[in-house]
TIVO-483347 format. One record per residue (C-alpha): residue in three letters; residue number from 1; x, y, z. Coordinates in nm, 2 decimals. Example, Ala and Ser with C-alpha at 12.3 -4.5 7.8 and 13.67 -1.06 7.14 Angstrom:
<recs>
+------+-----+--------+--------+--------+
| rest |  nr |     xx |     yy |     zz |
+------+-----+--------+--------+--------+
|  ALA |   1 |   1.23 |  -0.45 |   0.78 |
|  SER |   2 |   1.37 |  -0.11 |   0.71 |
+------+-----+--------+--------+--------+
</recs>
This chain:
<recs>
+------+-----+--------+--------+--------+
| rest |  nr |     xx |     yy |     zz |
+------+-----+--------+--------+--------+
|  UNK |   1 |  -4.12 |   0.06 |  -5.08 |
|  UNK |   2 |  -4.32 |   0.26 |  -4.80 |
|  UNK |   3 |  -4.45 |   0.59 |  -4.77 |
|  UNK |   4 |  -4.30 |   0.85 |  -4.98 |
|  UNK |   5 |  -4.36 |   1.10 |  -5.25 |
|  UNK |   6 |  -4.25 |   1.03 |  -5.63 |
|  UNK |   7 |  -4.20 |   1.30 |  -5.89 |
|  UNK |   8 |  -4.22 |   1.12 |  -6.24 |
|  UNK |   9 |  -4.20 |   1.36 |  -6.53 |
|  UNK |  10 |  -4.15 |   1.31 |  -6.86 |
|  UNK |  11 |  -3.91 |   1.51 |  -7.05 |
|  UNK |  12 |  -3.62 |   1.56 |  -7.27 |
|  UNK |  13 |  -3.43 |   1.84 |  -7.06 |
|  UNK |  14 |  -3.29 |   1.87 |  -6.71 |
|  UNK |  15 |  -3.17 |   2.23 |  -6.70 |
|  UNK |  16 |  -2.94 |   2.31 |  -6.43 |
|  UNK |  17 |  -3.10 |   2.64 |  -6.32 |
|  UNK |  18 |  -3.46 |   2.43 |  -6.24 |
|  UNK |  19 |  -3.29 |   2.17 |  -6.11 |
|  UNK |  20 |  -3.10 |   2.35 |  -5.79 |
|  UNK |  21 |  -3.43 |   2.53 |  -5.72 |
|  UNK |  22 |  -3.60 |   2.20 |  -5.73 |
|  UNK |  23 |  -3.35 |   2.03 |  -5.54 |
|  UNK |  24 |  -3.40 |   2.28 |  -5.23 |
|  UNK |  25 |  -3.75 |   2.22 |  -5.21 |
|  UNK |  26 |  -3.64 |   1.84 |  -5.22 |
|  UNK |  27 |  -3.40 |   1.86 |  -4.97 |
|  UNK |  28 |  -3.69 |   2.04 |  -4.70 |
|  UNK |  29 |  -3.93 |   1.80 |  -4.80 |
|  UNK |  30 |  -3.66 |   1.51 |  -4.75 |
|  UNK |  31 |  -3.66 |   1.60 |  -4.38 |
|  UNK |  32 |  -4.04 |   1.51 |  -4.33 |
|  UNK |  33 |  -4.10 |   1.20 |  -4.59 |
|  UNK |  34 |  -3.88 |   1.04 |  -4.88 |
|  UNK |  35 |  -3.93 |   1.21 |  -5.17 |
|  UNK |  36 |  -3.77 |   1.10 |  -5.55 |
|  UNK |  37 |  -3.71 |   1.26 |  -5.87 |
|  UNK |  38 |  -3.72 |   1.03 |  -6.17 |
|  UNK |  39 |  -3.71 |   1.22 |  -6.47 |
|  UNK |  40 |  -3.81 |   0.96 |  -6.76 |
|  UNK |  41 |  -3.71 |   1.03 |  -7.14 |
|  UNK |  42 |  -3.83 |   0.88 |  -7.45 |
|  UNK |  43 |  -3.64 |   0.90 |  -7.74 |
|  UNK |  44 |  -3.79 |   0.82 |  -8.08 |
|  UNK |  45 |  -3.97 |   0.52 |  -8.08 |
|  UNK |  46 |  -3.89 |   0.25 |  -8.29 |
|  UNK |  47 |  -4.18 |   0.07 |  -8.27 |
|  UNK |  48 |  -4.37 |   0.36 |  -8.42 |
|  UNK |  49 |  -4.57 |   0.45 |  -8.12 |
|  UNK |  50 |  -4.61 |   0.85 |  -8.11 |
|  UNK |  51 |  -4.37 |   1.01 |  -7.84 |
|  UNK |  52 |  -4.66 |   1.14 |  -7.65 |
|  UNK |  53 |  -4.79 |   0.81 |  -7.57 |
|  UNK |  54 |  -4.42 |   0.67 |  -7.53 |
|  UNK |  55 |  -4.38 |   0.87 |  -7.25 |
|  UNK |  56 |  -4.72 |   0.77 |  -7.12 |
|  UNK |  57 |  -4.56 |   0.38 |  -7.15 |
|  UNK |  58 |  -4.26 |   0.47 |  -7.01 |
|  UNK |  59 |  -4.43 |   0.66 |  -6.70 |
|  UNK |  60 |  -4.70 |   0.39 |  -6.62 |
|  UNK |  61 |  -4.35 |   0.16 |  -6.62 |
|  UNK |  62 |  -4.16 |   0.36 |  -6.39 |
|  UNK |  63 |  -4.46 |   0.38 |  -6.13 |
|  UNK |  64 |  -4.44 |   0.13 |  -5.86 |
|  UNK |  65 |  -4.67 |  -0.11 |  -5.74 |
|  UNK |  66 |  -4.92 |  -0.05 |  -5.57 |
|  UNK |  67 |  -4.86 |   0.35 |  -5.56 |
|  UNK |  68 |  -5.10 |   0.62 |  -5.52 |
|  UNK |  69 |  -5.08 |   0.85 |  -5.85 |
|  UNK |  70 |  -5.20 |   1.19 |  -5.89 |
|  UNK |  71 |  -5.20 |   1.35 |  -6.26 |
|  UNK |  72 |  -5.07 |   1.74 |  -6.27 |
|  UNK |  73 |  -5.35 |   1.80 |  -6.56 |
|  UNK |  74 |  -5.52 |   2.15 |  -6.67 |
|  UNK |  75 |  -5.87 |   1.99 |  -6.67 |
|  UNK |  76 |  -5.82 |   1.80 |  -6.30 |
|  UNK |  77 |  -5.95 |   1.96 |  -5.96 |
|  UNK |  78 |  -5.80 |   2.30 |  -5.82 |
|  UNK |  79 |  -5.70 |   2.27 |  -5.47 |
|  UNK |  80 |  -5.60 |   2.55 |  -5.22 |
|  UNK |  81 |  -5.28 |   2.52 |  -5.07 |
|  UNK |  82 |  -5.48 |   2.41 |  -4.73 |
|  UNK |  83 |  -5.65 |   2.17 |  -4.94 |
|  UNK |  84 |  -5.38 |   1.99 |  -5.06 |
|  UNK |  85 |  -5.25 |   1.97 |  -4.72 |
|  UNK |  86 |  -5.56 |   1.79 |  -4.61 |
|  UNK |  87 |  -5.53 |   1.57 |  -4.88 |
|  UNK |  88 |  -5.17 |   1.42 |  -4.82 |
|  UNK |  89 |  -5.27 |   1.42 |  -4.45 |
|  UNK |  90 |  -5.56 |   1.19 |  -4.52 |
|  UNK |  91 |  -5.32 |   0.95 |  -4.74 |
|  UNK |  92 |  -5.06 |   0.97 |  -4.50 |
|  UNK |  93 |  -5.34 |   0.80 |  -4.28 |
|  UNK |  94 |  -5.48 |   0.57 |  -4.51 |
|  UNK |  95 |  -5.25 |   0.47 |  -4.76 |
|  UNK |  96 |  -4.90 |   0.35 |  -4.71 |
|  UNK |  97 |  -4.74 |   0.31 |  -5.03 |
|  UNK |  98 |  -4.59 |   0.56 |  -5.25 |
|  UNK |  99 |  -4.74 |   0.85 |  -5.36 |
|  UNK | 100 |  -4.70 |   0.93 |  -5.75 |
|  UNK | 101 |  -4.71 |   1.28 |  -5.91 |
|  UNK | 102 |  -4.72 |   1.28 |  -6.28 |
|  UNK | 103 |  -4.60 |   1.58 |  -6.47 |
|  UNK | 104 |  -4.62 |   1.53 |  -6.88 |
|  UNK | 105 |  -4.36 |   1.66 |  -7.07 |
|  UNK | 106 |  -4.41 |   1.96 |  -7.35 |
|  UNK | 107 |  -4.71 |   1.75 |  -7.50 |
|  UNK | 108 |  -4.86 |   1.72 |  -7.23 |
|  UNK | 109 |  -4.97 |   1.36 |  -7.07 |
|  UNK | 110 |  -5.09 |   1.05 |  -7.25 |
|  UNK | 111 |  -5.48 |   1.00 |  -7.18 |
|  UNK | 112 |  -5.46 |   0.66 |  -7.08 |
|  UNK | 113 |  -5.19 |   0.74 |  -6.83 |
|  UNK | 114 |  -5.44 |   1.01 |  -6.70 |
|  UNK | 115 |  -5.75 |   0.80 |  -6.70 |
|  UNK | 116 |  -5.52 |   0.56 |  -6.55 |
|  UNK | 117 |  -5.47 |   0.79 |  -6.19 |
|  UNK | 118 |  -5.61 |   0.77 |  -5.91 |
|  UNK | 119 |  -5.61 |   1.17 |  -5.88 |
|  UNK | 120 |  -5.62 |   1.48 |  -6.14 |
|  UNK | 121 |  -5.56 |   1.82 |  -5.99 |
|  UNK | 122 |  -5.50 |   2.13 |  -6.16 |
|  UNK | 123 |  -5.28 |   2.46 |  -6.11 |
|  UNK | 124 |  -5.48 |   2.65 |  -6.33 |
|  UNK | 125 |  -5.63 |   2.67 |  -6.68 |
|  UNK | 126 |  -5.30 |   2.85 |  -6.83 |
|  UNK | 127 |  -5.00 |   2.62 |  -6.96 |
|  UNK | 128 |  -4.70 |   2.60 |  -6.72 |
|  UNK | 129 |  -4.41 |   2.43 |  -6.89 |
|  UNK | 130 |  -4.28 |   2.14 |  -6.76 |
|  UNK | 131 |  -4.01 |   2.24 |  -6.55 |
|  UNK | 132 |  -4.19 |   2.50 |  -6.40 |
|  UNK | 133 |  -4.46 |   2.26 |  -6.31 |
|  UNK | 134 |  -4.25 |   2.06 |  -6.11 |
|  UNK | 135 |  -4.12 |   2.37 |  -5.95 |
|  UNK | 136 |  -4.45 |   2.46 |  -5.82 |
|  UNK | 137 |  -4.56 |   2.10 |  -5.71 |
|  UNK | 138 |  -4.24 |   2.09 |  -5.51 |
|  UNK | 139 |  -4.30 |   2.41 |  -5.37 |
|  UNK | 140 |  -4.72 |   2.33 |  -5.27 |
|  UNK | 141 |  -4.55 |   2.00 |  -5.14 |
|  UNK | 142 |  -4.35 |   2.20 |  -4.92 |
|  UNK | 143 |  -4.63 |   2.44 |  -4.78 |
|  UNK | 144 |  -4.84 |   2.16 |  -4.75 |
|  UNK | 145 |  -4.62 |   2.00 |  -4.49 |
|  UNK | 146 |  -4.53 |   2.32 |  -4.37 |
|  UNK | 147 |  -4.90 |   2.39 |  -4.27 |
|  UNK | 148 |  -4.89 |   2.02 |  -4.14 |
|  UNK | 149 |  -4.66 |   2.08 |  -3.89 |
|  UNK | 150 |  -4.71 |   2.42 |  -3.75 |
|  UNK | 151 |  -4.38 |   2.58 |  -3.93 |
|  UNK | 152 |  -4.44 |   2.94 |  -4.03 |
|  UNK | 153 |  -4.37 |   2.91 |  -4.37 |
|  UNK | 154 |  -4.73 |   2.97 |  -4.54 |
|  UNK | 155 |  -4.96 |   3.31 |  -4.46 |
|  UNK | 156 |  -5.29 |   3.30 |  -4.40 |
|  UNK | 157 |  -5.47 |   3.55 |  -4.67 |
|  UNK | 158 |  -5.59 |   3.88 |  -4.49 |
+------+-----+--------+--------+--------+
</recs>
């Protein structure tokens, strides 16, 4: 597997309505680097673990090998959209494997899983759900190629 982008979340819904304006944002991105959705739901475990860290077993399971993987957490690093454009430049340069966004699902993400990454940024100190968290990562994805390659699709603040 070469360079492209994963979107692993964990989570027990896949609502229609988030997922055709998630899948728009997938298609643009599509055009620029391969980009995958892999939703990954735990039922109840059987083997007692709590669901919260079944879904950090599952994720860490689902991640390729080697991969580059970046936690969506409340307490990881803010980045400007310009920011995070630098960043995927640089791995774009450096690394050539898969690069792994983790999004947690209404308990959040397992700490080992987020000890575990590579990367922890943040899109603020208040709660987005989910879905809605994966919205806006495919949306700053966007913009962040988008400022990449010139197209006017982000404004510069006055």
């Amino acid at each position: 597997m070469g360079r492209e982008f994963l979107i692993l979340w964990a989570g027990r819904h896949q609502r229609r309505a988030w997922e055709e304006l998630c899948s728009t944002y997938r298609r643009r991105i599509a055009r620029e680097i391969p980009i995958c959705d892999h939703p990954v739901r735990v039922r109840a475990s059987r083997d007692g673990l709590p669901r919260l860290r079944a879904e950090g077993r599952a994720l860490r399971a689902a991640l390729p090998d080697p991969c580059w993987t970046i936690a969506l957490d409340r307490r990881g690093r803010m980045l400007s959209s310009e920011d995070l454009a630098a960043q995927l430049r640089r791995l774009k340069e450096e690394w050539p494997h898969p690069v792994a966004f983790l999004i947690g699902s209404d308990l959040g993400l397992d700490e080992e899983l987020v000890r575990q990454a590579r990367q922890r940024i943040s899109f603020g100190p208040m709660t987005l759900g989910h879905e809605l968290a994966r919205l806006v990562l495919y949306e700053q994805l966007y913009r962040a190629l988008s400022l990449e390659r010139g197209i006017k699709y982000h404004r510069q603040r006055l």
